[in-house]
N, C-alpha and C positions, 0 to 999 in steps of 0.2 A: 541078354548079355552075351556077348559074343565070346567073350574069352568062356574057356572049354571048363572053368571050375562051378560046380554046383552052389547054390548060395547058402545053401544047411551045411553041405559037409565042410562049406569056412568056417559056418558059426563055429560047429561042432570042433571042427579042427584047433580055431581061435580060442573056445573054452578050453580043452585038452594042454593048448600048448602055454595058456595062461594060469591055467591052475597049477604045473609044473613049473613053472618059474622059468619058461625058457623063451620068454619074450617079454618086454618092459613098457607094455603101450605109458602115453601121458595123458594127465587127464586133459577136457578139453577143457579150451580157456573163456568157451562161454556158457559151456552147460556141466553144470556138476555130475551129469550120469550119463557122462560118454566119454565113451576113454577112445584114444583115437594111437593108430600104428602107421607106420608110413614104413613102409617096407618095399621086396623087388619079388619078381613072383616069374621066375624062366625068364628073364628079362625084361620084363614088364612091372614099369611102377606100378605099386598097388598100396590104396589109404584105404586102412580101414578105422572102421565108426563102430562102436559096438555102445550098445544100451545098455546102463548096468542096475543088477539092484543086487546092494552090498558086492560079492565075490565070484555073480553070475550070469552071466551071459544074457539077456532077454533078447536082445537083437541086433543085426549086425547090416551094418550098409556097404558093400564094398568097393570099391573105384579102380579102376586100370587106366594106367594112360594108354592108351590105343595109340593115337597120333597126334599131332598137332594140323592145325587147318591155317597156315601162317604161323603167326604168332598164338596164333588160340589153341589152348590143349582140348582133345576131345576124351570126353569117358565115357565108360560106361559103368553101369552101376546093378551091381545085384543085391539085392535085400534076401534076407530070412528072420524068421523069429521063432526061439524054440518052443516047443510044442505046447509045456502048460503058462504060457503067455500069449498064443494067439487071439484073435478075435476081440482083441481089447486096446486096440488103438497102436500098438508099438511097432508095426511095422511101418504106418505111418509117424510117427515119432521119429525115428529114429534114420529115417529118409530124409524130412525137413530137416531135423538138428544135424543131422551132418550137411546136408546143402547148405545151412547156412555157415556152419564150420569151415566147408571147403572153402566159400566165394572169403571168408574170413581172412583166411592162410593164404587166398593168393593174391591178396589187396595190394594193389601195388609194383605185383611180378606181371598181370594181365590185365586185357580190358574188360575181356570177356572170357566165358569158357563154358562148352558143348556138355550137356550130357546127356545120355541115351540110354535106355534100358529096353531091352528085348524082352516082351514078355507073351510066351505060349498063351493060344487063344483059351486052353483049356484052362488057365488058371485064372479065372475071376478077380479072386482076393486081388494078388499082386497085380490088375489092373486098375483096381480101385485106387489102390496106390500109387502108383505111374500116371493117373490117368489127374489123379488131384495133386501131386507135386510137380508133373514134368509137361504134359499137352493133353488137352481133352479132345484133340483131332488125331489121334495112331494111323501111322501108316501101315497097312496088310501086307507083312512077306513073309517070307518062308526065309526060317532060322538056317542062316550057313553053317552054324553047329550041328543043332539037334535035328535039323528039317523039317519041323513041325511047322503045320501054320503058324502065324504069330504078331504081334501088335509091337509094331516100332513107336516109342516116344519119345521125342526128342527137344530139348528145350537148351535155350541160349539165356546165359546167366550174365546180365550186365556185372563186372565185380566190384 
């Protein structure tokens, strides 16, 4: 993920600001345990997806609009899942239900649209991930962010 936000400290942040009542995500309109925010983030659109069970955060997917490529928006996408939910399928969860979410939302506004996720070589998990939601060929670069080697994924969403 190119944008400079870590994808735990959104979760984290998005539990915090949702348990406070200082943000009103909706739920979504095709899965009863994702609640979804559409919000701007230093001037960048930013959707977020988070996975629920009951009042608690399990996992969040989050989207920036980066650019548009013509008419087609591109994103990128960071996942996280808090910690006593790992290893149990939700950060895949919660990757597919929001892709399927997004291409939902923009039925109609596009034809298609870009997503990408940057994921450090060091992190296994979240390749497993990227790797079964977005392209199973990753391109090898070095994160403009963090500078670590890294696994580019990127896939084109007919909508």
């Amino acid at each position: 993920m190119s944008h400079a936000q870590d994808p735990l400290q959104s979760l984290l942040g998005f539990q915090e600001a949702l348990t406070a009542g200082l943000i009103q995500p909706r739920l979504s309109s095709l899965f009863p345990d994702l609640i979804v925010l559409h919000d701007d983030a230093d001037g960048t659109p930013r959707s977020t997806y988070a996975l629920m069970e009951g009042k608690v955060v399990k996992a969040v997917a989050v989207y920036f609009l980066e650019k548009s490529v013509g008419n087609t928006p591109y994103f990128d996408i960071g996942y996280a899942v808090a910690e006593p939910y790992r290893q149990k399928g939700n950060a895949h969860a919660v990757v597919e239900k929001s892709l399927t979410q997004l291409q939902h939302e923009t039925r109609g506004k596009v034809l298609k649209l870009y997503v990408e996720a940057i994921v450090p070589n060091s992190n296994i998990a979240s390749q497993k991930v990227a790797a079964r939601a977005l392209s199973t060929s990753p391109t090898e670069i070095v994160d403009g962010v963090s500078g670590l080697p890294s696994q580019q994924y990127l896939r084109i969403f007919e909508v």
